[in-house]
Legacy VTK file of the C-alpha trace (Angstrom):
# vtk DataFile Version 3.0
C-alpha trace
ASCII
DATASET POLYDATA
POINTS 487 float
20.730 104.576 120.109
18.260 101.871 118.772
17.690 99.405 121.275
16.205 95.837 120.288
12.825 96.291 119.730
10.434 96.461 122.810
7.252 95.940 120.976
5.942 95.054 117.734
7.926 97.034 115.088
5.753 99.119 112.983
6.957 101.841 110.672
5.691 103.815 107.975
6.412 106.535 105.372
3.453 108.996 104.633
4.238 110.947 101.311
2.200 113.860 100.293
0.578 113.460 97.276
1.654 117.108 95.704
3.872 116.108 92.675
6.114 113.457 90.970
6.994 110.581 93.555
10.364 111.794 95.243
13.642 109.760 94.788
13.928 110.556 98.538
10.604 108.628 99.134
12.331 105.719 97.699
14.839 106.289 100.240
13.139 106.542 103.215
11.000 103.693 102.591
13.792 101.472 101.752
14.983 102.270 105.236
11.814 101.918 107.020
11.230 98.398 105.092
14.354 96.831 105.453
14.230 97.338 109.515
10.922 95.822 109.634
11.855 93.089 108.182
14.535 92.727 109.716
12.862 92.237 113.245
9.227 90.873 111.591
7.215 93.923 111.386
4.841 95.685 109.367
5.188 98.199 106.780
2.815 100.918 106.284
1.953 103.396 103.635
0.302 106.452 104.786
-0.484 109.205 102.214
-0.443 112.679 103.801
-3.177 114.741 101.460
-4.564 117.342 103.855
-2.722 119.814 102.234
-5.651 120.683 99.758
-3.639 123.742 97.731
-0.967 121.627 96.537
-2.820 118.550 96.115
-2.635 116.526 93.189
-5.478 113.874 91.815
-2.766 111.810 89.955
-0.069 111.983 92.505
-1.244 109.507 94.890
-1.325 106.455 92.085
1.800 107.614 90.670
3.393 107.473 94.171
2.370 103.781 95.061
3.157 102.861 91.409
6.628 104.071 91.776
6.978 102.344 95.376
5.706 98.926 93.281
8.118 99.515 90.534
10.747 100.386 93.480
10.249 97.135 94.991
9.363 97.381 98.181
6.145 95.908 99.318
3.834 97.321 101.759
1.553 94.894 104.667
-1.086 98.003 105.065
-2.049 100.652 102.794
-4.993 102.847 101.097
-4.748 100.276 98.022
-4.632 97.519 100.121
-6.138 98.430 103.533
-5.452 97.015 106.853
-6.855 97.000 110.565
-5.959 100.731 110.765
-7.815 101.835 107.471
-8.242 104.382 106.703
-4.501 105.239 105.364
-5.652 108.506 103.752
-5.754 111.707 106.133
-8.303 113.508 103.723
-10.502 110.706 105.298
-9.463 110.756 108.871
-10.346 114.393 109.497
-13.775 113.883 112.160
-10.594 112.121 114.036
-8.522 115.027 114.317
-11.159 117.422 115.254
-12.170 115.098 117.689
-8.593 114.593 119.494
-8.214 118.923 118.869
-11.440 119.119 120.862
-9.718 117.178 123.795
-6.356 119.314 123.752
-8.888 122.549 123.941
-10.867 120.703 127.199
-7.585 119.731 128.864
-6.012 123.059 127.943
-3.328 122.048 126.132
-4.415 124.246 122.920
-6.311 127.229 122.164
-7.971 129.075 119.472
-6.228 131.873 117.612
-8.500 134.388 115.829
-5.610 136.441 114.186
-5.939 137.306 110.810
-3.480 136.112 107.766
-2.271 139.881 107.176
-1.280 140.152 111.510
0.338 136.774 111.416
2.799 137.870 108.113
3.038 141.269 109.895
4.042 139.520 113.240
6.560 137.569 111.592
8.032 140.278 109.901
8.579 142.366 112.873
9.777 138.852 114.696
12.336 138.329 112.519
13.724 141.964 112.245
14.147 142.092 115.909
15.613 138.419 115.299
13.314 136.680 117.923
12.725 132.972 117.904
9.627 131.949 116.605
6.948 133.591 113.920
4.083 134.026 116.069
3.400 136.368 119.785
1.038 133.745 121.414
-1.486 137.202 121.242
-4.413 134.833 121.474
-2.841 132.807 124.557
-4.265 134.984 127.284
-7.784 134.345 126.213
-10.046 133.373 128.509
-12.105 130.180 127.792
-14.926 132.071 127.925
-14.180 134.761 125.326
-12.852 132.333 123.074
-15.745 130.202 123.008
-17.903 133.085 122.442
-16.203 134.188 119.518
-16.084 130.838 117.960
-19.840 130.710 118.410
-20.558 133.860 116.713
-18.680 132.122 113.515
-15.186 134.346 114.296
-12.719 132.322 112.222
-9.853 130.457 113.509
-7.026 127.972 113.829
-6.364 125.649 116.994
-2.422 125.870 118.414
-0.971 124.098 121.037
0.291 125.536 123.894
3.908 124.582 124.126
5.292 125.086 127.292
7.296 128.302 127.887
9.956 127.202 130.182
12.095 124.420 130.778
13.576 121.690 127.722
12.346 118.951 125.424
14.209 116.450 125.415
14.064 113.002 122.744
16.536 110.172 121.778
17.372 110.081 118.105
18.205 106.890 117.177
21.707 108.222 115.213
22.711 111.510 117.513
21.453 110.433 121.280
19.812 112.819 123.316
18.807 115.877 121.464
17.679 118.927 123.655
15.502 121.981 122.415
14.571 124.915 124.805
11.138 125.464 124.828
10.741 129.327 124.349
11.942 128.910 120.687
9.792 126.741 120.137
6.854 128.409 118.510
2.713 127.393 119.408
2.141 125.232 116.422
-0.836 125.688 114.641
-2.490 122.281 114.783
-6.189 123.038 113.041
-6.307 125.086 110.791
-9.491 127.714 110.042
-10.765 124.798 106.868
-11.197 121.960 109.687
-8.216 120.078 108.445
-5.179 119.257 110.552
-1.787 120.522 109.910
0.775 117.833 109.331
2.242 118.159 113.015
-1.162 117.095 114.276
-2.556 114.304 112.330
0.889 112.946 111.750
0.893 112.148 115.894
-2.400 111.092 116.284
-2.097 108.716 112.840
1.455 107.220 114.508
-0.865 106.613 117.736
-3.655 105.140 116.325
-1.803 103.091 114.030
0.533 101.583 116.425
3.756 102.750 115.417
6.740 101.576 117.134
9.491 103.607 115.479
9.465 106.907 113.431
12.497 106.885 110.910
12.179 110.040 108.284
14.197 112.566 107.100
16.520 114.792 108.901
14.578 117.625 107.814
12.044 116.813 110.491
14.187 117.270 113.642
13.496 120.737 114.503
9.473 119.612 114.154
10.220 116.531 116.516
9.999 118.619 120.062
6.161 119.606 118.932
5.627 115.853 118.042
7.008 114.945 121.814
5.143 117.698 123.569
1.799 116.601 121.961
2.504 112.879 122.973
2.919 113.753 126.808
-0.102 116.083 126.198
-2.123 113.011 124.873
-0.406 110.938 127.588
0.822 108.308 124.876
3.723 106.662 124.176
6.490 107.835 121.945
7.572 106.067 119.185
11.400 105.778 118.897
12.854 108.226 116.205
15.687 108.102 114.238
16.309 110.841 111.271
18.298 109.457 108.134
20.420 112.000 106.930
19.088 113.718 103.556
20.203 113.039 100.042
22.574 115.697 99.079
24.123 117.180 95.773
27.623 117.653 94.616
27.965 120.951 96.505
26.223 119.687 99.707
23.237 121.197 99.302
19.868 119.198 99.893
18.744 117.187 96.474
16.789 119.512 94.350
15.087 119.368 90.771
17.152 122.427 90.121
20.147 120.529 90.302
19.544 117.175 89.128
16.461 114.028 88.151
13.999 113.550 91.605
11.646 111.958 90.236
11.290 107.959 90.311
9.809 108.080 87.080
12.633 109.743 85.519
14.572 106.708 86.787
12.207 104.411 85.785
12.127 106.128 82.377
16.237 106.327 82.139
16.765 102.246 82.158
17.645 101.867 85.791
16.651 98.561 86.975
14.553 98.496 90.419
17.537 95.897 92.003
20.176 98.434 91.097
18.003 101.621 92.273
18.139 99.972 96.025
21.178 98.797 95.850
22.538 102.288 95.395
20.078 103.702 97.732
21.072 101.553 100.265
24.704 102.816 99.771
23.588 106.306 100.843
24.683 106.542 104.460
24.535 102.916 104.922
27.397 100.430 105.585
26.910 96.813 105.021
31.070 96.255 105.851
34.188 95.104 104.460
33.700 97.901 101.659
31.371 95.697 99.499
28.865 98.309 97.375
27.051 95.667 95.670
24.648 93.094 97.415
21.206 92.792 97.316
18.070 93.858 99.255
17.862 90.503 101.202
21.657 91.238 102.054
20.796 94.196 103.276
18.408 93.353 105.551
20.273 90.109 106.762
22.632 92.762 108.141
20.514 95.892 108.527
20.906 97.698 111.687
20.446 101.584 112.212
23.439 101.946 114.276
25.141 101.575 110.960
24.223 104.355 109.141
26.304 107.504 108.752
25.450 111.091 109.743
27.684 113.012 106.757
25.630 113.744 103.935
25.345 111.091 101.444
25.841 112.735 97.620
23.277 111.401 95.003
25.818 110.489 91.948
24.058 109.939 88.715
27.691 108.149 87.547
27.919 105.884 90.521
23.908 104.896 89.858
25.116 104.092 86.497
27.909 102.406 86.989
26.000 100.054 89.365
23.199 99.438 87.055
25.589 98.844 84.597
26.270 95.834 87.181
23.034 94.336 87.266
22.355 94.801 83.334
25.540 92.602 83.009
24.250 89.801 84.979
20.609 89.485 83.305
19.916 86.716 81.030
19.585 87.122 77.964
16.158 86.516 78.228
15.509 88.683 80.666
17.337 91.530 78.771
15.261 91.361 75.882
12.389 91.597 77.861
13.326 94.621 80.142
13.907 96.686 76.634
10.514 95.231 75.445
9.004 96.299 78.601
10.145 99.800 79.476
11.741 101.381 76.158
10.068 99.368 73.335
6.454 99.060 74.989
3.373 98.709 73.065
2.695 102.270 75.231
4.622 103.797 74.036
5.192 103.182 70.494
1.816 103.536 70.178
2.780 107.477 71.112
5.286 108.170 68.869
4.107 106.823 65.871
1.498 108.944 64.857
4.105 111.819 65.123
6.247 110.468 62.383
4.621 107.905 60.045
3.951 111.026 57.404
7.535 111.611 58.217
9.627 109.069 56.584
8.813 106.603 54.154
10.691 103.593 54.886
10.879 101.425 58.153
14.919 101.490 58.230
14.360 105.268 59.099
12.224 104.801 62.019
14.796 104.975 64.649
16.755 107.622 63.332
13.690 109.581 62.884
12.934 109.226 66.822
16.252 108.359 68.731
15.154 111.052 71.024
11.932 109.160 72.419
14.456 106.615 73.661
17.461 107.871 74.881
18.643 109.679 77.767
20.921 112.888 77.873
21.772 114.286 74.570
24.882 116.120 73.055
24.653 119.682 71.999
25.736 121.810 69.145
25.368 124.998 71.008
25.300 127.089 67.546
21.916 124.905 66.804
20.890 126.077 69.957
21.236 129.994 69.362
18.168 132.123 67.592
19.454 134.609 65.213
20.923 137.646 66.670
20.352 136.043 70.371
23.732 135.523 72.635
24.537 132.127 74.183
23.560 134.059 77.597
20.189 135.296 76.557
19.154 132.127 75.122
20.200 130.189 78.495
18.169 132.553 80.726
15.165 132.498 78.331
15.099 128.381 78.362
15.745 128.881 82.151
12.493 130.921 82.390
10.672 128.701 80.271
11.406 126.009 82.337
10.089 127.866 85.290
6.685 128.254 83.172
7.036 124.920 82.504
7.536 123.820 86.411
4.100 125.064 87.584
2.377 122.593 84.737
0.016 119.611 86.722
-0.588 117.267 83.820
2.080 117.318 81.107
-0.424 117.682 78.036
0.147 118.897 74.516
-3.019 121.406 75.623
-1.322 122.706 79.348
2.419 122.739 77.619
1.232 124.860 74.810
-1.196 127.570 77.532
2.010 127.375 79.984
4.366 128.372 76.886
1.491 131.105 75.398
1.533 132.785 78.673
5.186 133.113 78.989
5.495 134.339 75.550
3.043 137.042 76.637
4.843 137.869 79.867
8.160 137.734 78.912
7.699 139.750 75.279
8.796 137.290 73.173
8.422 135.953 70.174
8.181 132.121 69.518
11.326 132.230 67.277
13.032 133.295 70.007
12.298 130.670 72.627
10.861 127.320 70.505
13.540 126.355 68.279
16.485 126.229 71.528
13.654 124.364 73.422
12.989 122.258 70.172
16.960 121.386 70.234
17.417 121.053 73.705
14.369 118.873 74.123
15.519 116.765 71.189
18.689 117.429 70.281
17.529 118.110 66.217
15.866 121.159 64.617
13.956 119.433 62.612
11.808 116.895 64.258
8.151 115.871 64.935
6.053 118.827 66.730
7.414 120.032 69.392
4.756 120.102 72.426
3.493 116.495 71.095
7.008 115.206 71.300
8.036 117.046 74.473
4.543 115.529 76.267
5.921 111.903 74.906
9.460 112.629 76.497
8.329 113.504 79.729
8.406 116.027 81.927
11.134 115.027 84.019
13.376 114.511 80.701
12.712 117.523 79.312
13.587 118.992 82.471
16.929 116.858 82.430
17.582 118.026 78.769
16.915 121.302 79.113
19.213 121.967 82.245
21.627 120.228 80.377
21.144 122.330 77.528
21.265 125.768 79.626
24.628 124.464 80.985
26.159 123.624 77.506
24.963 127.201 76.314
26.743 128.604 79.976
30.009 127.064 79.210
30.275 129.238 75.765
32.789 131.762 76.259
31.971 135.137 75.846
33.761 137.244 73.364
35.871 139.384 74.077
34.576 143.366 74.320
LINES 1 488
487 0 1 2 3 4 5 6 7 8 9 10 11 12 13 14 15 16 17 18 19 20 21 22 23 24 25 26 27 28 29 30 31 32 33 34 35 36 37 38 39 40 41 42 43 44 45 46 47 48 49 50 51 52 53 54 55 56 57 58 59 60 61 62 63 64 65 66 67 68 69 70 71 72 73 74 75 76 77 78 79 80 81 82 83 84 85 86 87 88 89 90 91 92 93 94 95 96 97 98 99 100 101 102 103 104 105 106 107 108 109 110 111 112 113 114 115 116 117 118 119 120 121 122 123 124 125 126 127 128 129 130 131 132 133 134 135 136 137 138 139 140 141 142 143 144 145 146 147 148 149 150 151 152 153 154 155 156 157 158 159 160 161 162 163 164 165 166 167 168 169 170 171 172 173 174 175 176 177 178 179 180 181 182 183 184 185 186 187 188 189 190 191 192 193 194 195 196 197 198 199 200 201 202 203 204 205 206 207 208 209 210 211 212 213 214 215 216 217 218 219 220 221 222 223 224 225 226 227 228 229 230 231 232 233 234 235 236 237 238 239 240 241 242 243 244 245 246 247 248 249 250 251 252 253 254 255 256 257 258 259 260 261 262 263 264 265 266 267 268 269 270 271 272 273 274 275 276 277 278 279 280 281 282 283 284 285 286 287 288 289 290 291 292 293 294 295 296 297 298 299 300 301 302 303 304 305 306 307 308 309 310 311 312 313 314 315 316 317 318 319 320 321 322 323 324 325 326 327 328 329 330 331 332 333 334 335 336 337 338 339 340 341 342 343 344 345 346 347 348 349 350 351 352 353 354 355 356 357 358 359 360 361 362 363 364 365 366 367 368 369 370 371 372 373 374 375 376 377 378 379 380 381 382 383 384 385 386 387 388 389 390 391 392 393 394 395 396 397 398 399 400 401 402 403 404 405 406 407 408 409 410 411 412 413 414 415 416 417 418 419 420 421 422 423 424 425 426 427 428 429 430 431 432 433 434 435 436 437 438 439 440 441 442 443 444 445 446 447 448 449 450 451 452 453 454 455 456 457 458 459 460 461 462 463 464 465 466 467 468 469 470 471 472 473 474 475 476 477 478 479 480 481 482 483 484 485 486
């Protein structure tokens, strides 16, 4: 368990910039900010971007923005630097080359020369024969000397650490105890990889060194990584940082909180009319306790009484109706005021009118008709006439699978423009054989709940792409509660 802090309590949370900012960000930080201030500490944003294929230019601003909107406050970060600067990994890379070079010279690591197509073969054969690990350790048994020599001669490779092959690791989680993992299952992490940049497991350690941090708290996804973490500590000869791994955000059925399933973006949040007091609140709910049943208090309650001990291992379920029915709290209690200006701010901005109205002012021709003309650009889930839904001659069933690949088209999209919506949907009408008839008007309806309605792409880029995501899984499931008729 969490003891009372030894040192100076430091924590961080280091998304990846690879996408929309991650409800489940908002969680962990929440966690790692309320328990250091609780016992004085710093806060830390670290953003993770060494992952250069799924890297996205826009995702790192969106991330902090969300985090501001959030409300929780960081002491050091890339926008705001700090004694530890920098706080972006894409600019800390010498660093990690530097501390690979000194797991090489102590032997702690070696270089692997195997090529992509033997590593996927390896791991194929691994798991048929249903052996731990995805990788032989082939490139183990080379001898300094060989390996050097092949490295000089421009030979490509990665750097992996040499995990020891016997005996247990063994780390205290700060919600399960001691947690034990055998050592031969645990495979020789690649740590470098053949591009000079560090894998996560790598720079994550050194960045937790360098930057002083006192305790770890993340995501129970990360256990099973946590023994590699430990192992390249004692190879450093550094102290560990406590850990402690929050259980994950779940949906109905249990399984770990997906897009698939339901809103993970903050924005979409943001963008439904849930106020940043309530959005904690609730979040704070989510394997947390505060005692004597109370569900509403606020983040300065919550760290009054914050302790880790109190969290809960089952996994918490992310209810959009509990979320609503708390915010539905805090709306209550605004002033008046304050109302008025929330509306102003986030539905009725100057933003975003400024969007909409060139879609409809040849449209209607008096003002009384402006809101009935774009309802859609404000509100949240819609209700469905499924027959609107249907193309001619298309089944209930075919028309939910075709919006369901659509979406998938849809999914891969980087910046939600009128120009990459309308190449992502001209590709899938090519791949799939379809004609537009047959796929725009149910998106048209299920994005906007009308057939007849500004066009389409410039409305659905307004909307969002979080909310058209929403709306169209909700359309897909209206269209999959049809019954079918009877043979």
């Amino acid at each position: 368990m969490i003891q009372a802090p030894s040192r100076p309590v430091r924590v961080r949370i280091a998304p990846s910039p690879t996408g929309d900012p991650h409800i489940g960000t908002a969680y962990i930080a929440l966690f790692n900010y309320a328990f250091a201030k609780k016992h004085g500490g710093k806060f830390i944003v670290r953003i993770e971007d060494t992952d250069q294929n799924r890297f996205r230019k826009d995702s790192e601003a969106m991330i902090l923005e969300c985090l501001r909107w959030v409300g929780l406050p960081w002491d050091e970060g890339p926008d705001v630097g700090g004694p530890h600067a920098p706080y972006r990994q894409s600019e800390r890379t010498q660093l990690y080359r530097e501390y690979a070079q000194v797991l090489l010279d102590k032997g702690h690591a070696y270089r692997c020369f195997c090529s992509a197509e033997r590593l996927d073969l390896v791991r194929k054969e691994r798991m048929a024969q249903k052996l731990q690990g995805g990788y032989d350790r082939h490139c183990r048994s080379l001898s300094a000397y060989e390996s050097a020599q092949r490295a000089k001669n421009g030979e490509s490779f990665t750097i992996r650490m040499k995990m020891p092959l016997t005996g247990k690791t063994v780390f205290n989680d700060g919600l399960r105890g001691d947690l034990e993992f055998e050592n031969d299952g645990v495979d020789d992490q690649v740590l470098l990889k053949s591009d000079g940049f560090p894998t996560y497991h790598l720079a994550n350690v050194i960045d937790d060194h360098e930057m002083q941090i006192s305790h770890v708290i993340r995501g129970e996804e990360w256990i099973s990584s946590t023994p590699k973490h430990v192992v390249l500590y004692d190879m450093f000869g550094w102290q560990r940082p406590e850990f402690t791994h929050l259980p994950l955000l779940r949906n109905a059925d249990k399984s770990k909180i997906s897009k698939r399933k339901q809103p993970t973006s903050i924005n979409y949040y943001k963008r439904k009319g849930i106020l940043p007091e309530a959005l904690r609140n609730y979040l704070a709910l989510m394997g947390w306790s505060y005692g004597d049943d109370k569900e509403i208090f606020t983040t300065e309650d919550m760290i009054e009484h914050f302790s880790i001990e109190r969290m809960t291992l089952g996994g918490p379920v992310f209810d959009l109706e509990k979320l609503a029915w708390l915010n539905g709290h805090y709306m209550r209690a605004l002033s008046t005021d304050s109302y008025v200006k929330f509306l102003q701010r986030e539905l009725f901005s100057t933003e975003h009118l400024e969007r909409i109205v060139p879609l409809i002012r040849d449209r209607i021709e008096k003002f009384e008709d402006f809101i009935g003309a774009t309802h859609f650009f404000f509100s949240g889930d819609l209700r469905y006439d499924t027959a609107q839904l249907l193309p001619k001659g298309r089944s209930a069933a075919d028309t939910a699978q075709a919006l369901s690949d659509a979406l998938d088209a849809l999914e891969v999209i980087e910046f939600w423009t009128v120009a990459e919506i309308t190449s992502a949907m001209e590709k899938f009408l090519a791949a799939k054989s379809l004609k537009a008839k047959d796929i725009y008007m149910p998106l048209r309806v299920a994005t906007t709940g009308a057939k007849e309605t500004p066009p389409l792409f410039e409305s659905m880029e307004v909307i969002g792409k979080e909310m058209v995501r929403r709306r169209v899984r909700c359309a897909i499931a209206a269209l999959n509660a049809v019954p079918t008729s009877p043979a």
